[in-house]
Chimera marker file (.cmm) of the C-alpha trace (Angstrom):
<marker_set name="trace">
<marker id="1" x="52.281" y="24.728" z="39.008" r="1" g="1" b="0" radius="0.5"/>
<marker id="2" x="49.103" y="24.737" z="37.301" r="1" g="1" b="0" radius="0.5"/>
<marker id="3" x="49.077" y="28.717" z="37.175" r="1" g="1" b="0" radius="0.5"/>
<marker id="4" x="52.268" y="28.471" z="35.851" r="1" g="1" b="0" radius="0.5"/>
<marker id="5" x="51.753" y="26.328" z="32.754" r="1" g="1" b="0" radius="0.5"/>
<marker id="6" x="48.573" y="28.262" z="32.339" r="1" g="1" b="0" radius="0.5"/>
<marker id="7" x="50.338" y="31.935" z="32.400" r="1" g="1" b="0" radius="0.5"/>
<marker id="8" x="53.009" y="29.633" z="30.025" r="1" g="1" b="0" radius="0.5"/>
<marker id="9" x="50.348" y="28.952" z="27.627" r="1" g="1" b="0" radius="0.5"/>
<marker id="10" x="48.857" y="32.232" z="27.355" r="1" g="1" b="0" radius="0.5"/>
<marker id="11" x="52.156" y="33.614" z="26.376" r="1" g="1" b="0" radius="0.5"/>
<marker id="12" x="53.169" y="30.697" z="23.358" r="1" g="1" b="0" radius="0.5"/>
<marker id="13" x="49.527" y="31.317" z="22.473" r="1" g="1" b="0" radius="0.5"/>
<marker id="14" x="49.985" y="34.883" z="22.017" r="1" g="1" b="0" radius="0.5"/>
<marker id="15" x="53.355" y="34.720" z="20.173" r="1" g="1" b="0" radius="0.5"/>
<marker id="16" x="55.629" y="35.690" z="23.365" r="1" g="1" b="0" radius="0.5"/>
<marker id="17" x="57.254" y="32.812" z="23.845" r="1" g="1" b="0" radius="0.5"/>
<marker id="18" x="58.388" y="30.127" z="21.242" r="1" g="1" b="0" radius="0.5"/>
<marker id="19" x="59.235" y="26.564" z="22.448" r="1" g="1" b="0" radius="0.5"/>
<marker id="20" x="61.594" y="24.029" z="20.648" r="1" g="1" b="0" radius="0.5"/>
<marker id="21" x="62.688" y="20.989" z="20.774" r="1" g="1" b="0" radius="0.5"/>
<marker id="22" x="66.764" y="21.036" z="20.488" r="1" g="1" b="0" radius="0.5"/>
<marker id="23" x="69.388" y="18.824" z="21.041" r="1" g="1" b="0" radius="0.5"/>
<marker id="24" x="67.237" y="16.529" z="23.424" r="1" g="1" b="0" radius="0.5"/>
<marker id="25" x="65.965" y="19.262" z="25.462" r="1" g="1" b="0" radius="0.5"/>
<marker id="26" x="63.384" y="22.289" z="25.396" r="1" g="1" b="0" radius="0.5"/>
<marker id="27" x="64.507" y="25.648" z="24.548" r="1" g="1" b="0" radius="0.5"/>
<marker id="28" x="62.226" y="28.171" z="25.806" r="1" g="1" b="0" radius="0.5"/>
<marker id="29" x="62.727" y="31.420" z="23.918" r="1" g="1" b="0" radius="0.5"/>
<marker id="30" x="61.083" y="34.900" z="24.916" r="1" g="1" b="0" radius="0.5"/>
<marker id="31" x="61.653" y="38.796" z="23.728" r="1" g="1" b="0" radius="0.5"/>
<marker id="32" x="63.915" y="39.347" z="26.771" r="1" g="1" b="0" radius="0.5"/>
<marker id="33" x="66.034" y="35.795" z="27.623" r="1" g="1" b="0" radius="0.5"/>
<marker id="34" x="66.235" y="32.011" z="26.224" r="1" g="1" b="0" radius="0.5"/>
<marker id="35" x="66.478" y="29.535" z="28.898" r="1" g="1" b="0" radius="0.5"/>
<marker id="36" x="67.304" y="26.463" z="28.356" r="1" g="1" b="0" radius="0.5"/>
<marker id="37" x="65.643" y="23.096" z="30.040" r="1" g="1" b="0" radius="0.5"/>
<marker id="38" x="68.006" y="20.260" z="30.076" r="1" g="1" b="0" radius="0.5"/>
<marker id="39" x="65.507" y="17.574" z="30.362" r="1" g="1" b="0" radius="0.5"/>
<marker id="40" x="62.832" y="17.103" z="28.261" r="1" g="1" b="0" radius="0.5"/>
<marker id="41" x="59.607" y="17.996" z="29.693" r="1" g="1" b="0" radius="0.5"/>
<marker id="42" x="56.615" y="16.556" z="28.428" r="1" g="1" b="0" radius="0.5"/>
<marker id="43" x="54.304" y="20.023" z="29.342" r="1" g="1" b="0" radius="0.5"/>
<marker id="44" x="52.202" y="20.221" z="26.637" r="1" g="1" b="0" radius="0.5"/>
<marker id="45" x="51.844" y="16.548" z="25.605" r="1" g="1" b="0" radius="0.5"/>
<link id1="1" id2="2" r="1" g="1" b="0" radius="0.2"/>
<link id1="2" id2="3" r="1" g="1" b="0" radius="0.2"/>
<link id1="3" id2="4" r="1" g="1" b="0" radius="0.2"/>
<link id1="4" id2="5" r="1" g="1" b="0" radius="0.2"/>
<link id1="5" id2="6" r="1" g="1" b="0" radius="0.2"/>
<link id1="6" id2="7" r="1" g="1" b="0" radius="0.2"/>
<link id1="7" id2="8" r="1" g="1" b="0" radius="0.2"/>
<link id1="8" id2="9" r="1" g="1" b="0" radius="0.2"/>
<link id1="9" id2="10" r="1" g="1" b="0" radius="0.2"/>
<link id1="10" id2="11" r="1" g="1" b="0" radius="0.2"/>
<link id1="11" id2="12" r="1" g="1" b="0" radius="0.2"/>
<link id1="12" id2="13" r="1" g="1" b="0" radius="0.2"/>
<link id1="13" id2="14" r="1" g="1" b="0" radius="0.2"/>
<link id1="14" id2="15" r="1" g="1" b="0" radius="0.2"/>
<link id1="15" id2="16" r="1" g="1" b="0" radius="0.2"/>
<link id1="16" id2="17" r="1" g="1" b="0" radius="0.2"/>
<link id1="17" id2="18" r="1" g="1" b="0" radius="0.2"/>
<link id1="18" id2="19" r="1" g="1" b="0" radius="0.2"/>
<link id1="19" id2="20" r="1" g="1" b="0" radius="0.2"/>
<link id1="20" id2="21" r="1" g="1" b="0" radius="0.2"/>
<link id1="21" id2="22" r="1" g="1" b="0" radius="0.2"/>
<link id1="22" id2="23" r="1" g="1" b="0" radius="0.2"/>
<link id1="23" id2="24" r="1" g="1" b="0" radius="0.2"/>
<link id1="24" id2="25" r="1" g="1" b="0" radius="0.2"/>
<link id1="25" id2="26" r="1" g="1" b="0" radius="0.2"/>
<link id1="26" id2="27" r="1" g="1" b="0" radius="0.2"/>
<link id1="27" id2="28" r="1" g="1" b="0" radius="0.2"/>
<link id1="28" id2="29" r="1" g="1" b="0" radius="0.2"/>
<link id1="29" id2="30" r="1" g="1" b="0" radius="0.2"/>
<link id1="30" id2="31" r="1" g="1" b="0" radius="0.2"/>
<link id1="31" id2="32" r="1" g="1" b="0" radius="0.2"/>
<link id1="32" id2="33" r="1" g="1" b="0" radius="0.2"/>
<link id1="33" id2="34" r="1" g="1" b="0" radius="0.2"/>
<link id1="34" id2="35" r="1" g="1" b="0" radius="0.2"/>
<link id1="35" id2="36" r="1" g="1" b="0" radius="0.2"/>
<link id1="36" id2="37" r="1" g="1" b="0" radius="0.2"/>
<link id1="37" id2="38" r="1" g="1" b="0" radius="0.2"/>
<link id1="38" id2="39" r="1" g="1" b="0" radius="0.2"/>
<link id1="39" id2="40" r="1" g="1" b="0" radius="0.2"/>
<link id1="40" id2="41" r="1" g="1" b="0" radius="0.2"/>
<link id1="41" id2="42" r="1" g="1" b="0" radius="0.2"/>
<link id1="42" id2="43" r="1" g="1" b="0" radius="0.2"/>
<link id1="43" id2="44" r="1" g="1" b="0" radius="0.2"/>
<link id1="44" id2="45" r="1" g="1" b="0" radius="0.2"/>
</marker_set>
């Protein structure tokens, strides 16, 4: 998990990935795909 959120980091740090807060959820958007997180997630508080 840890990795994860590290490897996640690296990547919003760089510019890869944007993350935004929409409609009550997080929207995770990258160059290839957008997933979409229902719940909120409190990752990066």
């Amino acid at each position: 998990m840890t990795t994860a959120l590290n490897g996640l980091s690296a990547a919003i740090s760089t510019g890869m990935v944007t993350v935004a807060k929409k409609g009550g959820g997080i929207v995770i958007d990258t160059a290839k795909s957008t997933k979409r997180i229902l719940e909120p997630v409190n990752y990066f508080v």
